[in-house]
Backbone as CSV, one residue per row, in Angstrom:
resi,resn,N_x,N_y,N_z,CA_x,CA_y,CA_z,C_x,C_y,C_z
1,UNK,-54.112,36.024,-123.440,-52.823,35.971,-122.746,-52.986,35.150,-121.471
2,UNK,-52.203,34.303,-121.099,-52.071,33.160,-119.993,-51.385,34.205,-118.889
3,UNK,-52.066,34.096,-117.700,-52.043,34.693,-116.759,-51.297,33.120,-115.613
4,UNK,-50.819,33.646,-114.559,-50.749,32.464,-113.406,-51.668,31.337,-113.035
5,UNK,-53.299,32.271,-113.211,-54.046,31.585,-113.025,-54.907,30.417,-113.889
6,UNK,-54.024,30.736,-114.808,-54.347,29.830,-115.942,-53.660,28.307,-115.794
7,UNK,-52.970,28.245,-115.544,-51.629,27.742,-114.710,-52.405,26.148,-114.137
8,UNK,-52.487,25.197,-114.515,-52.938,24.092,-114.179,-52.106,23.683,-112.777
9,UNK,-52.346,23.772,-111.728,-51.543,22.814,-110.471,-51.563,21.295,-110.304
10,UNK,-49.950,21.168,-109.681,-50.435,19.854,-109.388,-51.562,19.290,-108.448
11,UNK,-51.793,18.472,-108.949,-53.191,17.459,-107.954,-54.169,17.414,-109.533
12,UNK,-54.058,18.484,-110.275,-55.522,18.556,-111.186,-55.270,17.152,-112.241
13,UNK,-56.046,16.383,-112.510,-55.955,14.854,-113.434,-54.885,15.195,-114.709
14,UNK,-55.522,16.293,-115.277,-55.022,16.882,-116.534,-53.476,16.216,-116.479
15,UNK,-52.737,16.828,-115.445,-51.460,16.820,-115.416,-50.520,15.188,-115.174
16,UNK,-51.454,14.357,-114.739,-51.103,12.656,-115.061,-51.783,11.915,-116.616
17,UNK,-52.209,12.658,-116.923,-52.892,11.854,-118.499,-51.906,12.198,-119.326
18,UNK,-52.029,11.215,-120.329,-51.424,10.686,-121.438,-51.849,11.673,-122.571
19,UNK,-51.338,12.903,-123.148,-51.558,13.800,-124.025,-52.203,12.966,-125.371
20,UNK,-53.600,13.268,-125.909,-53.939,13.025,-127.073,-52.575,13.735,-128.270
21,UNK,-52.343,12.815,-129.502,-51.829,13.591,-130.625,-52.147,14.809,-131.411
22,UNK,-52.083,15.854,-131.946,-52.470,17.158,-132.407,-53.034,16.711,-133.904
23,UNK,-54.058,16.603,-134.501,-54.360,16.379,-135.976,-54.241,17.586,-136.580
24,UNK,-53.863,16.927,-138.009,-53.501,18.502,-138.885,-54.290,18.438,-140.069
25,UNK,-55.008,19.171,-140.420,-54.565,20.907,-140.162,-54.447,21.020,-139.043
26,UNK,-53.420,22.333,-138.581,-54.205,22.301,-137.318,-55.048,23.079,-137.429
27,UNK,-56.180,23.262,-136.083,-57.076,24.160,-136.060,-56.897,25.503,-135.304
28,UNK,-57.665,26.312,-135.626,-57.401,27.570,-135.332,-57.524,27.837,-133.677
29,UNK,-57.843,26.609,-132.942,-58.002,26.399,-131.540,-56.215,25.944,-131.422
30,UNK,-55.660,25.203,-132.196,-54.251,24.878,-131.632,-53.366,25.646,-132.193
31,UNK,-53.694,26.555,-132.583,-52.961,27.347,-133.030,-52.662,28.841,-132.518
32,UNK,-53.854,28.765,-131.965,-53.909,29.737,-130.665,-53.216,29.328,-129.374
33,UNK,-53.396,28.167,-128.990,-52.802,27.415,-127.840,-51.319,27.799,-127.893
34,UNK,-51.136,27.443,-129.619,-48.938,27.322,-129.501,-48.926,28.781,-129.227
35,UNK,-49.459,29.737,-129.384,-49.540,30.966,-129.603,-49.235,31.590,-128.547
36,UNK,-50.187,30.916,-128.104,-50.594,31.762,-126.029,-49.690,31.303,-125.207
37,UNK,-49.360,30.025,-125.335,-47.766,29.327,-125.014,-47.064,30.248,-125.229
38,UNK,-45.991,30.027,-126.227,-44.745,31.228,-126.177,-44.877,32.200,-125.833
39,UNK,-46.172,32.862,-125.891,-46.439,34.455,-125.648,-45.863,34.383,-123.986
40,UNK,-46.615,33.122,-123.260,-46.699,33.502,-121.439,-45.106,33.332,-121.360
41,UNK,-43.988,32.049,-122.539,-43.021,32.224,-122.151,-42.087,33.547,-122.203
42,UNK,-42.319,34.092,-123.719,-41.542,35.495,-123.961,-42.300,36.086,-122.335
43,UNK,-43.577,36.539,-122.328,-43.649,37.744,-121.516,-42.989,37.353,-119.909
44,UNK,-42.802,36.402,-119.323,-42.864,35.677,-118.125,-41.103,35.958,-117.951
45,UNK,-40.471,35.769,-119.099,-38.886,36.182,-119.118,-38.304,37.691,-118.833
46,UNK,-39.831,38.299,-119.029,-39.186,40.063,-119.302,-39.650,40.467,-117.957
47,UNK,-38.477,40.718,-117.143,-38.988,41.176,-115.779,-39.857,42.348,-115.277
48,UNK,-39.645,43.414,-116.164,-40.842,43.893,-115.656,-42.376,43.591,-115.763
49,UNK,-42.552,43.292,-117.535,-43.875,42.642,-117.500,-44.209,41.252,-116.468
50,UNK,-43.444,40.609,-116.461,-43.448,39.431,-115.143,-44.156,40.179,-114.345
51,UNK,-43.342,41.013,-113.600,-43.717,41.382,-111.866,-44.987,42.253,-112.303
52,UNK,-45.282,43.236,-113.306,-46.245,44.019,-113.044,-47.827,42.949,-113.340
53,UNK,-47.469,41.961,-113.969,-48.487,40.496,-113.917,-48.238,39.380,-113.456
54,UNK,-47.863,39.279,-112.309,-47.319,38.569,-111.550,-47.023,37.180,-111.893
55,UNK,-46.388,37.426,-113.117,-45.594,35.646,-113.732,-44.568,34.770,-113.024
56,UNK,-44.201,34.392,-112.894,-43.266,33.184,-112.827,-42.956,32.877,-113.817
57,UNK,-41.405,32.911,-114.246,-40.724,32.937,-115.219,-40.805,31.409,-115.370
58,UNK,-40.794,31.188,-117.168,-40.922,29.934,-117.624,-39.813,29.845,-118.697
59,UNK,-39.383,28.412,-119.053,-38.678,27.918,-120.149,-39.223,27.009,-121.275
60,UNK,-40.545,26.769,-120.438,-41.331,25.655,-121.156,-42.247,25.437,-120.644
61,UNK,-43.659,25.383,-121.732,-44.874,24.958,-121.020,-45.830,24.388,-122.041
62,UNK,-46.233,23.122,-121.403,-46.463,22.144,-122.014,-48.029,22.507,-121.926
63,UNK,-48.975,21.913,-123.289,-50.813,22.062,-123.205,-51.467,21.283,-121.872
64,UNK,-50.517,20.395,-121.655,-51.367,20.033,-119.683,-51.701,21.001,-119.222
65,UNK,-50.247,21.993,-119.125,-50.444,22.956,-117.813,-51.369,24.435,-118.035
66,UNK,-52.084,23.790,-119.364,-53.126,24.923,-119.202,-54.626,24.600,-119.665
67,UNK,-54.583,22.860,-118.977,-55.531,22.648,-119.216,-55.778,21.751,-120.589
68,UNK,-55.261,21.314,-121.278,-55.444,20.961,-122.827,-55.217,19.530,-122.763
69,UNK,-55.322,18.190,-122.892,-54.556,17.151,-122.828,-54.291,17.016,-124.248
70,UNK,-53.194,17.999,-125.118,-52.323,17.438,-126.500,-51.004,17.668,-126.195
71,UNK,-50.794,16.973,-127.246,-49.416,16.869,-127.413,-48.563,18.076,-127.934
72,UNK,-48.394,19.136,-127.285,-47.906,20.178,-127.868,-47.279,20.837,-126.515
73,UNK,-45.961,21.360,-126.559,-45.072,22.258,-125.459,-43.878,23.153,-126.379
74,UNK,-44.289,23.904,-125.611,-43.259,25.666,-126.171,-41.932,25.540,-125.302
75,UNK,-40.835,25.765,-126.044,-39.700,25.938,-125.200,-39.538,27.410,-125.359
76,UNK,-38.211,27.967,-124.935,-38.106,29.413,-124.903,-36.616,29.044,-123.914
77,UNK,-36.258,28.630,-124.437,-34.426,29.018,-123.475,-33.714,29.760,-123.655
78,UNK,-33.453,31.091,-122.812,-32.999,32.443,-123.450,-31.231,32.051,-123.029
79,UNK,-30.893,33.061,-123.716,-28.853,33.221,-123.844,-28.332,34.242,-123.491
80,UNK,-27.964,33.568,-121.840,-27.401,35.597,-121.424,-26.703,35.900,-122.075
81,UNK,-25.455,35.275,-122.636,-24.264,36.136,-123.536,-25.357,37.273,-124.625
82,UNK,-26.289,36.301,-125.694,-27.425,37.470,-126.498,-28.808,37.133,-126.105
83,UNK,-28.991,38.180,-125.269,-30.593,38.158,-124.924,-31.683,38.095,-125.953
84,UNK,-30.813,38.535,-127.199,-31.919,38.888,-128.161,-31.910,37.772,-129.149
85,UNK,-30.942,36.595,-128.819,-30.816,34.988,-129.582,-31.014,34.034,-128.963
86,UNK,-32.449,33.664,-128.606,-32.585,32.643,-127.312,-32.266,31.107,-128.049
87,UNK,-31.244,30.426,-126.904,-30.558,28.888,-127.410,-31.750,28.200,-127.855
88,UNK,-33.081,28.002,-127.503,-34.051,27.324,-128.722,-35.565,28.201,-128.192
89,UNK,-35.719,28.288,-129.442,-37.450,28.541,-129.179,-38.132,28.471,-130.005
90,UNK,-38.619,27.046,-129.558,-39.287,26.224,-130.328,-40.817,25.600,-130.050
91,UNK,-42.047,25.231,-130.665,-43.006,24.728,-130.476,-43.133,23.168,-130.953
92,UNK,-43.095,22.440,-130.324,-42.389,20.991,-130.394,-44.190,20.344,-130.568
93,UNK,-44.735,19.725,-131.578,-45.943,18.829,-131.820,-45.929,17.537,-131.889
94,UNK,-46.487,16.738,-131.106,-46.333,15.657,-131.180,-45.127,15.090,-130.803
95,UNK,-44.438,15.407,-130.285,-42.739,14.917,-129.871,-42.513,13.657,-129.379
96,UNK,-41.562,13.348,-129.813,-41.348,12.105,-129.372,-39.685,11.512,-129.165
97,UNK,-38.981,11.530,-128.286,-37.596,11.201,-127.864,-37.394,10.037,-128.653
98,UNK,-36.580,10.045,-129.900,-36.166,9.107,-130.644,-34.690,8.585,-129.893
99,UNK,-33.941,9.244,-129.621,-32.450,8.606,-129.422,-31.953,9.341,-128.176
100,UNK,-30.990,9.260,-126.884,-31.132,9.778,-126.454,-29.234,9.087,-125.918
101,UNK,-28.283,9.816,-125.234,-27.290,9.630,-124.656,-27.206,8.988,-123.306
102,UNK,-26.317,7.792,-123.237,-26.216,7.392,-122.122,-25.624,7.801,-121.098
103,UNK,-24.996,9.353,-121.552,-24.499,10.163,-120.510,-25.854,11.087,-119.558
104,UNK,-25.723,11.244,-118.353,-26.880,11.494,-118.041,-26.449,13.020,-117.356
105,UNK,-26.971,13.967,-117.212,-26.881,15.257,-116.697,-28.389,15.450,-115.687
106,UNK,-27.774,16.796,-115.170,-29.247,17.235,-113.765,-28.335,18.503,-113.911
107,UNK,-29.675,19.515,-113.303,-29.257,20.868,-112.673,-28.407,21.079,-111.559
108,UNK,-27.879,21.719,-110.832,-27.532,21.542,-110.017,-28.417,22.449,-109.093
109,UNK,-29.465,22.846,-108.848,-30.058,23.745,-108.333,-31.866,23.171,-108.606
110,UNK,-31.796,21.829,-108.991,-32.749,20.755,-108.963,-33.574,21.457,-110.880
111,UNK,-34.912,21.055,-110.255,-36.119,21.724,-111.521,-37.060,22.222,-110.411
112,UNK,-37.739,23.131,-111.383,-38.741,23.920,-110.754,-40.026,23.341,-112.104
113,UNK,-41.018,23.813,-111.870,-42.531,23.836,-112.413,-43.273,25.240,-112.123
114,UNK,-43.958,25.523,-113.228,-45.243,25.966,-112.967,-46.308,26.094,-112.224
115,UNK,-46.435,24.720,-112.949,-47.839,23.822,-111.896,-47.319,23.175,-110.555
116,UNK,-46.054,23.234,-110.110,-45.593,23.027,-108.730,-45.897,23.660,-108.329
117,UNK,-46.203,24.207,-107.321,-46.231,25.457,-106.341,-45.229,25.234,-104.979
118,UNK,-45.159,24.137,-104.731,-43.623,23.921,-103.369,-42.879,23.252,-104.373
119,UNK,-41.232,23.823,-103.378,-40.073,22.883,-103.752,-39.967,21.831,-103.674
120,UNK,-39.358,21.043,-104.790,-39.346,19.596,-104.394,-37.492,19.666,-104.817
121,UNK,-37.006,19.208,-103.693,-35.224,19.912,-103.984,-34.948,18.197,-104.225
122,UNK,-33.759,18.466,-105.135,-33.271,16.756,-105.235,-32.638,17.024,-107.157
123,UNK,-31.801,16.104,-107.048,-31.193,16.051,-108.688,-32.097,15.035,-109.469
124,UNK,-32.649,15.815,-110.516,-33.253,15.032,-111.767,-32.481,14.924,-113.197
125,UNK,-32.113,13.168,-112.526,-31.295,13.010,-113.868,-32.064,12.628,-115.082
126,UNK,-31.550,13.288,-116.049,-32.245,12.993,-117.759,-30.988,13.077,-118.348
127,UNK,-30.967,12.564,-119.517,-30.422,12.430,-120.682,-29.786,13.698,-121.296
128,UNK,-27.770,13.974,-121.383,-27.587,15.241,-121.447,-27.690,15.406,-123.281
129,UNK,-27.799,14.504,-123.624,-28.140,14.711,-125.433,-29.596,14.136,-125.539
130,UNK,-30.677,14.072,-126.419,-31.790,14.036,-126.983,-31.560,13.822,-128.426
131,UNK,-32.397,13.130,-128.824,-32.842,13.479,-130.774,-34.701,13.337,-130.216
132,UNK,-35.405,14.305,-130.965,-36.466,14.411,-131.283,-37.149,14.406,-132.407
133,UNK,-38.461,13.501,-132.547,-38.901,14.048,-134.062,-40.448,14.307,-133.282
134,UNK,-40.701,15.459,-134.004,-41.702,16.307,-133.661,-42.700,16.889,-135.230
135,UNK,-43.556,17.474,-135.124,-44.361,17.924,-136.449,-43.912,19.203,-136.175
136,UNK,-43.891,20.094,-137.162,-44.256,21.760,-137.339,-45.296,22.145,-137.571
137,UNK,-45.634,23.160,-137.674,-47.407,23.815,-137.513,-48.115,23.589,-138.980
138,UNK,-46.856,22.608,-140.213,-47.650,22.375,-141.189,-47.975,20.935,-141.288
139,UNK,-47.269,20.515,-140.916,-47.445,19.008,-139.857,-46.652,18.090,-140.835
140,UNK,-44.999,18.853,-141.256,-44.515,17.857,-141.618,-43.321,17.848,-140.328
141,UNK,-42.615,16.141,-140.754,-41.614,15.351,-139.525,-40.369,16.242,-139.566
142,UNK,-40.208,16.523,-138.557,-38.917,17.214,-138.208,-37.504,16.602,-137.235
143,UNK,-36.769,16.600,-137.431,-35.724,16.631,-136.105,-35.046,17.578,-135.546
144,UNK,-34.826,17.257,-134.316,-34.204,18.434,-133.187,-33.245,17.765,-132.530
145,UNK,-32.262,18.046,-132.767,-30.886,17.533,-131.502,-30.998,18.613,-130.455
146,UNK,-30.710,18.549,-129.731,-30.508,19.096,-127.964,-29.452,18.625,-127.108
147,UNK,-28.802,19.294,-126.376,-28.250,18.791,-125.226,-27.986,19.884,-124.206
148,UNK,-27.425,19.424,-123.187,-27.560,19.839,-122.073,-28.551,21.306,-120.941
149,UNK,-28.253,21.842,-120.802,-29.937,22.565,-120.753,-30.829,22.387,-121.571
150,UNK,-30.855,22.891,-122.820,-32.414,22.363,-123.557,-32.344,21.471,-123.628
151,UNK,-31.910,20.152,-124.109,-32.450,19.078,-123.754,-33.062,18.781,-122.227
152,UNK,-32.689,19.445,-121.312,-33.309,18.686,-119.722,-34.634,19.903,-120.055
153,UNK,-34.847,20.816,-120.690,-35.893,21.544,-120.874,-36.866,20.712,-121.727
154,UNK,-36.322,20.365,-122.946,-37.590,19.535,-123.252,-37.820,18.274,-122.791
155,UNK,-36.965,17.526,-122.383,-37.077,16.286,-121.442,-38.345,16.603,-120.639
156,UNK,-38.483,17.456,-119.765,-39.335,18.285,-118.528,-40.554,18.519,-119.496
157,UNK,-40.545,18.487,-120.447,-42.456,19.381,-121.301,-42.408,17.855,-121.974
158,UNK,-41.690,17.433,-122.556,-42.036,15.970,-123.129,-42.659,15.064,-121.909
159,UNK,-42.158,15.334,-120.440,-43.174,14.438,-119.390,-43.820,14.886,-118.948
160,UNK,-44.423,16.409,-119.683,-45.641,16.493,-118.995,-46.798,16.148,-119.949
161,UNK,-46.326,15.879,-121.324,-47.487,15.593,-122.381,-47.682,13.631,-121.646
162,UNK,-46.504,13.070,-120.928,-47.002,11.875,-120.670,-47.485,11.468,-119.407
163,UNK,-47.881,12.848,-119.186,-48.042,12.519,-117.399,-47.384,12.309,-116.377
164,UNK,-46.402,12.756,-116.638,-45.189,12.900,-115.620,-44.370,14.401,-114.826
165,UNK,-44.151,14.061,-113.916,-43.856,15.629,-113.146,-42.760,15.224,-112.557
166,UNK,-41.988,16.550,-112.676,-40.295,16.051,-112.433,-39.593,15.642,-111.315
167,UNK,-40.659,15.804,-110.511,-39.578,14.940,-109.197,-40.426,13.428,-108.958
168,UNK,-41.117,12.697,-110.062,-41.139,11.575,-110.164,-39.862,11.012,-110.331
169,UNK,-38.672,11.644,-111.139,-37.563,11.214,-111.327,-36.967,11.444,-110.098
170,UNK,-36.674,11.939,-108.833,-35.802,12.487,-108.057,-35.945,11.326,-107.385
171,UNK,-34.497,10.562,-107.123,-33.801,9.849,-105.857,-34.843,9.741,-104.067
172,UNK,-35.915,9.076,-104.051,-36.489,9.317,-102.996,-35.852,9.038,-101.770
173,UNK,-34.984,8.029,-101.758,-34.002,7.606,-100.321,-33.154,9.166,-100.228
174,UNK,-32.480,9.446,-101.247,-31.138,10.175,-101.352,-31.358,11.417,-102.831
175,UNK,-32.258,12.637,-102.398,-32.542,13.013,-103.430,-31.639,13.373,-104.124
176,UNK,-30.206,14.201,-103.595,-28.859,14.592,-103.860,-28.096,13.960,-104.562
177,UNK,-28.474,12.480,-104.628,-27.171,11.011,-105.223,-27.798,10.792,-106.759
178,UNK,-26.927,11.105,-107.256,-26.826,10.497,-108.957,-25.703,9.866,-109.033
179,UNK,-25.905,9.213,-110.717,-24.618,8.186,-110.978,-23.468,8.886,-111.071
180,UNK,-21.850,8.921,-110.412,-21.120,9.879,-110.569,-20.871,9.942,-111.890
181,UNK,-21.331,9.458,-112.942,-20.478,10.335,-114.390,-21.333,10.827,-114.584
182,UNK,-23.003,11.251,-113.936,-23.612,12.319,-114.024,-22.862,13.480,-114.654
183,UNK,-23.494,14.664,-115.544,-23.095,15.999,-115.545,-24.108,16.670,-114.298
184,UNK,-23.362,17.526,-114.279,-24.344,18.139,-112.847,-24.129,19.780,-113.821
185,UNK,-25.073,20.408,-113.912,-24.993,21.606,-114.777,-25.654,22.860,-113.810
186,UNK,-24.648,23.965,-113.638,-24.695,24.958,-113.188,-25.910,26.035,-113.837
């Protein structure tokens, strides 16, 4: 089970490299990885287990941030209307942003990280639709449409398999200013 301290920070190399691809079969080492992934996301969502192991709630966490350089990140985007039907939760292999909307969306309350440990406040615009093709754990090609929260969720684990951390995207003059037909999402 992935604890905080498992938790790769920024500064460590891991987290700017270029994720190797996952070969299949997979092995019983990456299969544990997708494993221990979702597990830290389910448990990290449930507030008491959170606080009594002092998690930081996650939506997604990519094999950088625990050390791994592959290509593999767990989403977990839960649905307050049904807590018990989360909007995707998924283990995405090998992913790769095939098509993506020229409408662009951001949080309105910025992105957070894991492996951040300070705020970095500012709007990160990404793409409010996605198409993905990704492998499944038998390693055949899949697609995934997304938009607006999960898509800026996997947008966020897709740059960390390429070495990217999310306020590389943020407005450095004017972190606040996006294009106005931005979506800005609550």
């Amino acid at each position: 089970m992935y604890l905080m301290k498992d938790i790769v920070r920024d500064g460590d190399p891991v987290l700017r490299k270029v994720s190797q691809d996952v070969k299949f079969p997979l092995s019983d080492e990456d299969k544990k990885l997708a494993h221990d992934m979702m597990e830290y996301l389910v448990n990290s969502q449930n507030e008491e287990f959170a606080e009594k192991h002092q998690l930081r709630a996650g939506v997604g966490l990519a094999a950088p941030q625990v050390g791994v350089s592959k290509m593999m990140a767990s989403v977990l985007v839960p649905n307050e209307e049904e807590p018990d039907k989360p909007l995707l939760k998924i283990t995405l292999i090998n992913p790769v942003i095939v098509r993506n909307s020229v409408q662009n969306a951001a949080l309105d309350q910025g992105e957070g990280c894991l492996s951040v440990d300070k705020d970095v406040p500012g709007f990160v615009p990404r793409a409010d639709r996605i198409t993905i093709k990704y492998d499944d754990f038998d390693g055949n090609s899949q697609t995934l449409r997304v938009r607006d929260y999960p898509a800026i969720v996997c947008q966020h684990e897709i740059d960390h398999l390429n070495g990217h951390l999310y306020y590389d995207k943020i407005n450095k003059k004017n972190p606040f200013e996006v294009d106005p037909s931005t979506i800005v999402i609550s």
